[in-house]
Residue frames as a rotation matrix with the C-alpha (Angstrom) as fourth column:
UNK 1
0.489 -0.031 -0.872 4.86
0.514 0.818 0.259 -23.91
0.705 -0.575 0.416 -52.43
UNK 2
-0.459 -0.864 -0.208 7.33
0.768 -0.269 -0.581 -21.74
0.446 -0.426 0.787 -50.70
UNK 3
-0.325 0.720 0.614 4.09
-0.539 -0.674 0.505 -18.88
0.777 -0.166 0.607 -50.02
UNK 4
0.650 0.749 0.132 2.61
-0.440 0.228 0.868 -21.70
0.620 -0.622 0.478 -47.96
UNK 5
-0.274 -0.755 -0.595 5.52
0.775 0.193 -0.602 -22.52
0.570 -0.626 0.532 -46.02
UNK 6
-0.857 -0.489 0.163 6.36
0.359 -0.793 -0.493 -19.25
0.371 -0.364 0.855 -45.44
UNK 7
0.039 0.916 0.400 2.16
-0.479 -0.334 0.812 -18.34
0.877 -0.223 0.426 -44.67
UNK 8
0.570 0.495 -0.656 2.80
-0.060 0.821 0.567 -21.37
0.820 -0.284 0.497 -42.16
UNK 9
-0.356 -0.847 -0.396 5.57
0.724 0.018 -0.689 -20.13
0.591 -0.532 0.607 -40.51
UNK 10
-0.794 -0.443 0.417 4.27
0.086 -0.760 -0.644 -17.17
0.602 -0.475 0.642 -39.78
UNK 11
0.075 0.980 0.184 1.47
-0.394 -0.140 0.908 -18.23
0.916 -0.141 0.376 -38.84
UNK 12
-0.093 -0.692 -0.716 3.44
0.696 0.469 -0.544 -20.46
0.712 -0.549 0.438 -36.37
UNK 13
-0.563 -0.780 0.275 5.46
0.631 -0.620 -0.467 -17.64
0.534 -0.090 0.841 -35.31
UNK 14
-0.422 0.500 0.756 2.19
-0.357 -0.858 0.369 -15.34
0.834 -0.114 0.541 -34.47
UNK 15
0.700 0.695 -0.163 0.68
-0.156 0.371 0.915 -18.30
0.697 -0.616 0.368 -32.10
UNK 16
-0.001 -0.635 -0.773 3.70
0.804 0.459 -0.378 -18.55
0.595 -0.622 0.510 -30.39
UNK 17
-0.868 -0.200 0.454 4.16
-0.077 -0.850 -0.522 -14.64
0.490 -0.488 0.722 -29.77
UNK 18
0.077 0.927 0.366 0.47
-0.245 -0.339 0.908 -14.61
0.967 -0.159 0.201 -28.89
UNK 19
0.726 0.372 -0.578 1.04
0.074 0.794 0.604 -17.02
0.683 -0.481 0.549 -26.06
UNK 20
-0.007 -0.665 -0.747 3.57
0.858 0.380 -0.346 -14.77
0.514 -0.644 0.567 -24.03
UNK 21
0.260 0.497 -0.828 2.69
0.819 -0.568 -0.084 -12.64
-0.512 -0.656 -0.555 -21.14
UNK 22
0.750 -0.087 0.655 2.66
0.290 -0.847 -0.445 -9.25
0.594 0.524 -0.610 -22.06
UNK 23
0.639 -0.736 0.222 5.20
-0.767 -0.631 0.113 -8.27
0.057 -0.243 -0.968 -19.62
UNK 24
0.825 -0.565 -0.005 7.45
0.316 0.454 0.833 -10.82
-0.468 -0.689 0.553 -20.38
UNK 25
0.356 -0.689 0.631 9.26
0.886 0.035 -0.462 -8.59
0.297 0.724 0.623 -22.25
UNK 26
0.328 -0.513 0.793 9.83
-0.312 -0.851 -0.422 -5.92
0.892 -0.109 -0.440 -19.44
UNK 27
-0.549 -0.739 0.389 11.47
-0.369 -0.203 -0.907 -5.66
0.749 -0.642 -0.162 -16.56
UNK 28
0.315 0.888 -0.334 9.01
0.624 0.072 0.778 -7.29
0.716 -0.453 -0.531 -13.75
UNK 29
-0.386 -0.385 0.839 9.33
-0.480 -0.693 -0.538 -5.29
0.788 -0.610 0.083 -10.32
UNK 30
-0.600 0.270 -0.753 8.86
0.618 0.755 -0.222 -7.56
0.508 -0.598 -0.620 -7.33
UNK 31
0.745 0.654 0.132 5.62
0.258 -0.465 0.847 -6.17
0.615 -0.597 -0.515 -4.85
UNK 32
-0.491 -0.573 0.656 7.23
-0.462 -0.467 -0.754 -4.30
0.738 -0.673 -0.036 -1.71
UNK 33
-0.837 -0.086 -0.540 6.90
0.308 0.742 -0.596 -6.32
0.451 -0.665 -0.594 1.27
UNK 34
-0.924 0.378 -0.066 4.66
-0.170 -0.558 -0.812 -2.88
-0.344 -0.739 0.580 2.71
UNK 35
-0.311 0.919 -0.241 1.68
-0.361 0.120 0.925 -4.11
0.879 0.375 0.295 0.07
UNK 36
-0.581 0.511 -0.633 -0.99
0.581 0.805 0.117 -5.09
0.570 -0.300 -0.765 1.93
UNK 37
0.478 0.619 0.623 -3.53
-0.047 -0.691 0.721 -4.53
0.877 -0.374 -0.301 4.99
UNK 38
-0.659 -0.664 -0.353 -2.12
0.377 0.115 -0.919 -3.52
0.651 -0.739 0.175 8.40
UNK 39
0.299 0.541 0.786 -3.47
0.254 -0.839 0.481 -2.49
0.920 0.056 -0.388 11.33
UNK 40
0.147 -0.672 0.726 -2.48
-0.368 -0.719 -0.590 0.27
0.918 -0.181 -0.353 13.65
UNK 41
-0.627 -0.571 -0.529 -0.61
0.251 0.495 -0.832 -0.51
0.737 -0.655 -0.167 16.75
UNK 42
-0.884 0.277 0.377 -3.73
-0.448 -0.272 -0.851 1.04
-0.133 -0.921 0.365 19.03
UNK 43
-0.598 0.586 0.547 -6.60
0.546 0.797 -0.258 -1.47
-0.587 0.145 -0.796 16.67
UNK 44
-0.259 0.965 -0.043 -8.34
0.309 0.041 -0.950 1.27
-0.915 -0.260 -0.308 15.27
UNK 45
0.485 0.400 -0.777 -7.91
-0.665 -0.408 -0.625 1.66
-0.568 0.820 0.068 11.91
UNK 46
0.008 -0.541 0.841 -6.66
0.474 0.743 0.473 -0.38
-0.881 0.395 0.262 9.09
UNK 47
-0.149 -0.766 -0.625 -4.40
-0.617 -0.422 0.664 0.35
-0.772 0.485 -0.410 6.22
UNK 48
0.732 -0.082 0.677 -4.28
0.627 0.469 -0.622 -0.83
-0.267 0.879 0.394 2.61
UNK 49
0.355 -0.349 -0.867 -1.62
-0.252 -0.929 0.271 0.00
-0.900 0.123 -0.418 1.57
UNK 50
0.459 0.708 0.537 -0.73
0.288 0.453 -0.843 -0.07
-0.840 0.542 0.004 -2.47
UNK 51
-0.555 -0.794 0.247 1.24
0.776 -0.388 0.497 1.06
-0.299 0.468 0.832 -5.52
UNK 52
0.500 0.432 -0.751 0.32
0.146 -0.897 -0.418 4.78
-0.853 0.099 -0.512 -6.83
UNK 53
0.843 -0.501 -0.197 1.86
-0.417 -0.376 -0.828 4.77
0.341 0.780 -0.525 -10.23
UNK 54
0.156 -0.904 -0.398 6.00
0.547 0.414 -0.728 4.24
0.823 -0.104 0.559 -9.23
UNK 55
-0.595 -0.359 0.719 5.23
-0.636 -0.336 -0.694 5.25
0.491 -0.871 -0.029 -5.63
UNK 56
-0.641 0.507 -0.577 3.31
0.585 0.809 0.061 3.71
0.498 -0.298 -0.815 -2.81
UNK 57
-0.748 0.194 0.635 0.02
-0.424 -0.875 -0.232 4.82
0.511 -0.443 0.737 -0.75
UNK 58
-0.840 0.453 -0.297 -2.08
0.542 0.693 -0.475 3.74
-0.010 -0.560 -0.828 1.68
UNK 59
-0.657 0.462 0.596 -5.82
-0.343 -0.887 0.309 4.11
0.671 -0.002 0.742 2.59
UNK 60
-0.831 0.163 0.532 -7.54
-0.257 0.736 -0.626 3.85
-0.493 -0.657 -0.570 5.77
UNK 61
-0.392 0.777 -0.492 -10.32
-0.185 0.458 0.870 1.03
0.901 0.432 -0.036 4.67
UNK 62
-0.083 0.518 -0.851 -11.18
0.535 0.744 0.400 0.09
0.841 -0.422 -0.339 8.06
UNK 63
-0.377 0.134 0.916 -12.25
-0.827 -0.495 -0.268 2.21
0.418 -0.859 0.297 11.79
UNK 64
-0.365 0.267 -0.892 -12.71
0.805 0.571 -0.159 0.12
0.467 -0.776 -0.423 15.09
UNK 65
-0.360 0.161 0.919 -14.80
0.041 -0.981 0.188 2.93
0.932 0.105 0.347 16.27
UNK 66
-0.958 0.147 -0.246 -15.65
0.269 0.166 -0.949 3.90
-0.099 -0.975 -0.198 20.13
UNK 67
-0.235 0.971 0.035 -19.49
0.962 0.238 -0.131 4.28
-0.135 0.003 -0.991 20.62
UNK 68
0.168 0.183 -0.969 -19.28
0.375 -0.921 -0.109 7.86
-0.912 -0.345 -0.223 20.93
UNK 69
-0.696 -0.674 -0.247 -17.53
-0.345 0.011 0.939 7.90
-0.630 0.739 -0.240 17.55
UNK 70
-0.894 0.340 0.291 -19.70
0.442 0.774 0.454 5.90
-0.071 0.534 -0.842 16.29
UNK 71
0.188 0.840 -0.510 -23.07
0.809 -0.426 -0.405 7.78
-0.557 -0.336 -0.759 17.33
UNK 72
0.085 -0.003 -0.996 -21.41
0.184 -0.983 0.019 10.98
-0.979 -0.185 -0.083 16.35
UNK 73
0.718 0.084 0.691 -20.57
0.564 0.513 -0.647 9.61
-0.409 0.855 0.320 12.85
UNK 74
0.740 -0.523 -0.423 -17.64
-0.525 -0.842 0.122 12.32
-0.420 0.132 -0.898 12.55
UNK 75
-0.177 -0.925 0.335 -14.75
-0.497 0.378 0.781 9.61
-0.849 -0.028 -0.527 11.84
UNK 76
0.177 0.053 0.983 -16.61
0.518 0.844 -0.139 7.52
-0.837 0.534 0.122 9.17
UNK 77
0.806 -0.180 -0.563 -15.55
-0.499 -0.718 -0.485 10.43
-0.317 0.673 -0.668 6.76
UNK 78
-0.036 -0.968 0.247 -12.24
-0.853 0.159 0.497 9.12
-0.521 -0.193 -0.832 7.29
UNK 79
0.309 0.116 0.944 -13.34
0.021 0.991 -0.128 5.96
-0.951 0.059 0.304 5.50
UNK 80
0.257 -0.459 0.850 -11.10
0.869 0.495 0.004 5.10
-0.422 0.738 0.526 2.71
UNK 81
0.950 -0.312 -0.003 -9.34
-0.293 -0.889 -0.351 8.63
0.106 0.334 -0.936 2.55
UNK 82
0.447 -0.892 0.067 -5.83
0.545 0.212 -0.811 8.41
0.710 0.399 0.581 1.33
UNK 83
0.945 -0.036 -0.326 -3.43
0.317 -0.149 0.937 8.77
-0.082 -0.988 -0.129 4.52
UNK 84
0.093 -0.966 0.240 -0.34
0.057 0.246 0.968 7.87
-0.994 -0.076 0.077 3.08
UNK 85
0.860 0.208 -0.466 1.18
-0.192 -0.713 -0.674 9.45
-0.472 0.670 -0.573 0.24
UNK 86
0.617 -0.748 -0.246 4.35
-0.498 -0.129 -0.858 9.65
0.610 0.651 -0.452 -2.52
UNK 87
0.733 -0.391 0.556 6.17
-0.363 0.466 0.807 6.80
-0.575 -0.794 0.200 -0.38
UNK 88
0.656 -0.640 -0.399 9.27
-0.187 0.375 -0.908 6.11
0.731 0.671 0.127 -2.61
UNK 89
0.498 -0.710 -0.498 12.64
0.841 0.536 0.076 3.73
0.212 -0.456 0.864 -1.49
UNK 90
0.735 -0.649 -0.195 15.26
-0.535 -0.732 0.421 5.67
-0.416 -0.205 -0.886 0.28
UNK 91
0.533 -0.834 -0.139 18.58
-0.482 -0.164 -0.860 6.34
0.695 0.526 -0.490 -1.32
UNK 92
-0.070 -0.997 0.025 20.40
-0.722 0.033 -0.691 5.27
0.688 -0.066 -0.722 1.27
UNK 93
-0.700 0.274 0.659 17.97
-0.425 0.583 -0.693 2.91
-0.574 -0.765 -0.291 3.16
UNK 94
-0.955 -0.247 -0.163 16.37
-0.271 0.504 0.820 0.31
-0.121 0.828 -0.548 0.39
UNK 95
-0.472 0.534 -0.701 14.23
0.615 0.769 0.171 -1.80
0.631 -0.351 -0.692 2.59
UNK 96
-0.110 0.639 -0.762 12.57
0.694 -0.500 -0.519 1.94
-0.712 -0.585 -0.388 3.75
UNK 97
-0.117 0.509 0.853 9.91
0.688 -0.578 0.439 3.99
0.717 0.638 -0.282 1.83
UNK 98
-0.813 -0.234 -0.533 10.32
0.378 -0.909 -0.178 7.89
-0.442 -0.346 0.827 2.57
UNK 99
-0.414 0.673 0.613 6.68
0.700 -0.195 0.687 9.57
0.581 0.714 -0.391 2.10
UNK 100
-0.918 -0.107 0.381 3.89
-0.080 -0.893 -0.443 11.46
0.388 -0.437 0.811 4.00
UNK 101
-0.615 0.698 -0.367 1.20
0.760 0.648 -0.039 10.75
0.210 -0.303 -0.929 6.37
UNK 102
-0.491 0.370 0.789 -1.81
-0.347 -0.914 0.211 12.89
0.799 -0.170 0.577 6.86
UNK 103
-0.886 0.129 -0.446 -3.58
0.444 0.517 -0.732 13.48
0.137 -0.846 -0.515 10.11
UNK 104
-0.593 0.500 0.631 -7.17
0.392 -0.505 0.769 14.25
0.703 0.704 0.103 9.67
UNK 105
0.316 0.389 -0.866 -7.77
0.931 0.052 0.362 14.68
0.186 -0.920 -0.345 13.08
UNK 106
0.262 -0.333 -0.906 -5.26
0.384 -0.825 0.414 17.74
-0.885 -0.457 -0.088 13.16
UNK 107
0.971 0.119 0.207 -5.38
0.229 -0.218 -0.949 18.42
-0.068 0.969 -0.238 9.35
UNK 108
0.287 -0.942 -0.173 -1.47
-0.674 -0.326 0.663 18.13
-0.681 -0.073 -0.729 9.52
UNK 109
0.914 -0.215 -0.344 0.63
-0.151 0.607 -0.780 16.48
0.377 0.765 0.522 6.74
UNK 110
0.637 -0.687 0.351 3.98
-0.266 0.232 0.936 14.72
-0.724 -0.689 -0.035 8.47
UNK 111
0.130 -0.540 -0.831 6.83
-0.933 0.216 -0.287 13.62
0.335 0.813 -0.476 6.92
UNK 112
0.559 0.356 0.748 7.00
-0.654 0.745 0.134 9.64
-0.509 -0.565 0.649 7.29
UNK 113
-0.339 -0.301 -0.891 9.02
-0.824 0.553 0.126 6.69
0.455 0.777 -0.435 6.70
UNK 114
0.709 0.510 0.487 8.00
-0.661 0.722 0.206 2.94
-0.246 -0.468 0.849 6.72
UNK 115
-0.432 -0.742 -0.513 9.77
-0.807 0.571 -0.147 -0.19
0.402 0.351 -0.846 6.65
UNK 116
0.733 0.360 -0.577 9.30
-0.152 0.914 0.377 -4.03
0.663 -0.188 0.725 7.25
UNK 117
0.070 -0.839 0.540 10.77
-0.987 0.021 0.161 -5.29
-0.146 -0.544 -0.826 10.75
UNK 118
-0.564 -0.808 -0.172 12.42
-0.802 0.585 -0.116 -8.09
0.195 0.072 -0.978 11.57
UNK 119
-0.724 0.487 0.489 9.38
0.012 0.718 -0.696 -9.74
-0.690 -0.498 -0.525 12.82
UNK 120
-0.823 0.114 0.557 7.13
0.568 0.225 0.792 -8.68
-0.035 0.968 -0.250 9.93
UNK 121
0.164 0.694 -0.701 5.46
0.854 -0.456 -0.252 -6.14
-0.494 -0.557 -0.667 11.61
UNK 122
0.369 -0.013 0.929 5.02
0.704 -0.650 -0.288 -2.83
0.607 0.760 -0.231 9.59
UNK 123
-0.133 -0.297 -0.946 7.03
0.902 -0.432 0.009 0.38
-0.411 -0.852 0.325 11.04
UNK 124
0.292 0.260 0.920 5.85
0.707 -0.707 -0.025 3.64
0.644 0.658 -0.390 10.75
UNK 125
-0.400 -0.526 -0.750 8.14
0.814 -0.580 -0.027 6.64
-0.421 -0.621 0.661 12.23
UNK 126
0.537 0.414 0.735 5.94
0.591 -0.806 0.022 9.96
0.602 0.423 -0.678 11.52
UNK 127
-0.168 -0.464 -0.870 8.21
0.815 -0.562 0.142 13.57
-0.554 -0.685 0.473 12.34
UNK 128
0.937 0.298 -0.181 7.96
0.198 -0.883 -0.426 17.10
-0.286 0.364 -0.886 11.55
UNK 129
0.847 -0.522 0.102 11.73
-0.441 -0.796 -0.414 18.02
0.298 0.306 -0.904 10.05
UNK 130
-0.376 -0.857 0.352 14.27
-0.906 0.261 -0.332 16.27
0.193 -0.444 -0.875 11.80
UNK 131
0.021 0.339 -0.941 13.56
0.073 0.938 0.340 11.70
0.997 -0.076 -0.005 11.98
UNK 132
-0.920 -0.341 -0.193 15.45
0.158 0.128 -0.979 12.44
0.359 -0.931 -0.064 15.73
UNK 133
-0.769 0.637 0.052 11.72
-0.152 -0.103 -0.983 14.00
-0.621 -0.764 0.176 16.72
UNK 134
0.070 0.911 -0.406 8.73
-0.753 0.315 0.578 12.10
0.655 0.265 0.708 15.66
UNK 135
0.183 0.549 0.816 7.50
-0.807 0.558 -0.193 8.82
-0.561 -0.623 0.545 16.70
UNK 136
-0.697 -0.258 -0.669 6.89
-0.628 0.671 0.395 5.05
0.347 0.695 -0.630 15.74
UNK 137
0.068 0.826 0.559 4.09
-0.884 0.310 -0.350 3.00
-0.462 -0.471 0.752 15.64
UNK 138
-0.929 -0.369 -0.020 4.21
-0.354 0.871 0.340 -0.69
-0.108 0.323 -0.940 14.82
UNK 139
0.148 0.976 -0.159 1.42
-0.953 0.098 -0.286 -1.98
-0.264 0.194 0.945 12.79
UNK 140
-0.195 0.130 0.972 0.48
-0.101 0.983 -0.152 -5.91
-0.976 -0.128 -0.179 12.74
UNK 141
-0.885 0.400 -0.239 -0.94
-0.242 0.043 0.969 -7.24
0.398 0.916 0.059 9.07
UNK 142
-0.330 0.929 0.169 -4.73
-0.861 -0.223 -0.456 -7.46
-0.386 -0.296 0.874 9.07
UNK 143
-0.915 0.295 -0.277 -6.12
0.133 0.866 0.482 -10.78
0.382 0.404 -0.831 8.20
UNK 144
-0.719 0.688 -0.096 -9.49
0.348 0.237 -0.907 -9.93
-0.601 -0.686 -0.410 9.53
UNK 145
-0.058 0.715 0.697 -12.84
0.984 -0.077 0.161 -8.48
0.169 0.695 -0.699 7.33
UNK 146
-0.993 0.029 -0.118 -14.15
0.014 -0.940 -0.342 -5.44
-0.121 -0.341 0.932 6.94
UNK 147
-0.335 0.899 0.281 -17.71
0.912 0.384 -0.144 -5.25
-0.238 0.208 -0.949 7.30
UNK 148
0.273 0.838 0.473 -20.16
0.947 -0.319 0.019 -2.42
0.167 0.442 -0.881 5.97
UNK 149
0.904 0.308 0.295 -19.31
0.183 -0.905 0.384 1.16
0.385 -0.294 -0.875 6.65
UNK 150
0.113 -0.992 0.064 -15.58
-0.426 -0.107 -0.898 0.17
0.898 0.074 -0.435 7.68
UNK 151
0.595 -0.079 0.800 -16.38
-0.786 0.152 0.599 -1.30
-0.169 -0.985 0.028 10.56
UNK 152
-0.540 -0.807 -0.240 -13.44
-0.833 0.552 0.018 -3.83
0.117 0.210 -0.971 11.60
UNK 153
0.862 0.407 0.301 -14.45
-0.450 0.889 0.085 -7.63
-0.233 -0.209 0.950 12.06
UNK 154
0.221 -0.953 -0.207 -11.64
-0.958 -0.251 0.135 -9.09
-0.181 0.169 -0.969 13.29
């Protein structure tokens, strides 16, 4: 009698375990705000942008392309080539990810950080050495399609 208890507990015991997420027994990590698509502050390209292991990267999925561009078919290369690279939190700035953008136009690799503003607009500040000289572009989220070949459809 005490075998079939004890078969009956554990049987119990196994449907319960069965029936809890696997990760509820680690740590969860909330998403970073920077998941997602964006696109760039001049329309023509659009970001995914994604975890890489325990960093973040982005790739462009999308090209608003000019006709010439288009015709010449040189940019659709660029379709879904990893831009953004090893983006990890700064140490001393949380709520910004310190990584590296490439430019495949000038086969340069920048150093780059992003962050969420206040408005929910995505900021990207790309500089060579020093943050004091680079830029910033402010990208929008994308809520629009992508249609065949990357073209945008907004």
């Amino acid at each position: 009698m005490h075998k079939h208890a004890f078969s009956s507990f554990l049987t119990a015991l196994l449907l319960a375990w069965s029936n809890i997420p696997s990760n509820a027994h680690a740590e969860s990590t909330p998403t970073p705000a920077i998941t997602g698509r964006w696109i760039t502050e001049d329309g023509k390209g659009v970001f995914n942008i994604h975890t890489c292991g325990d960093k973040m990267c982005g790739n462009l999925v999308g090209l608003n392309l000019t006709q010439d561009e288009e015709a010449s078919g040189r940019r659709k290369t660029e379709c879904n080539l990893q831009m953004l690279k090893g983006f990890h939190p700064m140490e001393d700035r949380h709520d910004h990810w310190k990584g590296h953008i490439f430019d495949p136009q000038s086969k340069n690799t920048y150093d780059a950080i992003i962050w969420i503003a206040d408005d929910g607009a995505l900021k990207l500040h790309g500089f060579l050495g020093l943050e004091l000289f680079g830029r910033t572009d402010t990208w929008q989220p994308f809520h629009g399609r992508i249609g065949n070949n990357c073209h945008i459809n907004p």
